[in-house]
N, C-alpha and C positions, 0 to 999 in steps of 0.2 A: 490458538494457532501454534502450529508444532514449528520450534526453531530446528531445522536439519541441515540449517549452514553452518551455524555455531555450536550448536545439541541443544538437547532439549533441558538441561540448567540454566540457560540463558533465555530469562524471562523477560527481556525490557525490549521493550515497542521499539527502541532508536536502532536496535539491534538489527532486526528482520532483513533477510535477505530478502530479493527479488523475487526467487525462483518462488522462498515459502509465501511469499504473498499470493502469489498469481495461484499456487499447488491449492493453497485454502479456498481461493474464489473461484477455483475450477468445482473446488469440490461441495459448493453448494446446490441443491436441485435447483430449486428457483431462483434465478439471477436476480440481482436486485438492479435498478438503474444506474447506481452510481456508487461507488466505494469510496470516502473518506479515510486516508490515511493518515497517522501524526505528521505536524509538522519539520520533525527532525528524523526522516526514516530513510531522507536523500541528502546525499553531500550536498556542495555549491555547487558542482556540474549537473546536477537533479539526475543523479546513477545511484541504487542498491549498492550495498556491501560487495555484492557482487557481479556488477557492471551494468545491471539490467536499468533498463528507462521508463520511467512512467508511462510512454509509447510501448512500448514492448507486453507490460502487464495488461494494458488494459487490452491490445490485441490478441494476444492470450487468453484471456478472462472473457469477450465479449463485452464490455461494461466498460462505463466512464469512470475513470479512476481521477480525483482529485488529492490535493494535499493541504490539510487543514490549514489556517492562521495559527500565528502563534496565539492571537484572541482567538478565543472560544467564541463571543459574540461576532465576528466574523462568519461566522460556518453559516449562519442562513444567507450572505450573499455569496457564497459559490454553491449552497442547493437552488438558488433562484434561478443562474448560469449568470 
């Protein structure tokens, strides 16, 4: 995934703006059902670096966007819903 809010030196997941997330999930052919994001990619107001809401992407995106635990063995109860 291309950082174009930061540039593209900036390599770390907690980083990621809004826009590039949704920019990358637009740009896949086949949608997948649901996007798993890291768990530290949103502030405590659950806003991108740059203002966008997990509401925002996934209406964006077409696709359910979640946000990992910080357990990893969590992630199969938010693919369950």
């Amino acid at each position: 995934m291309r950082n174009r809010f930061l540039g593209k030196s900036v390599t770390v997941a907690n980083l990621l703006a809004g826009r590039d997330i949704a920019s990358a999930l637009n740009g896949i052919s086949q949608k997948p059902y649901m996007a798993i994001l890291p768990p530290r990619v949103i502030n405590m107001d659950g806003l991108f670096l740059d203002g966008m809401t997990l509401r925002e992407i996934a209406q964006n995106a077409g696709i359910h966007i979640a946000i990992a635990p910080e357990n990893a063995a969590d992630i199969w109860k938010i693919m369950r819903g």
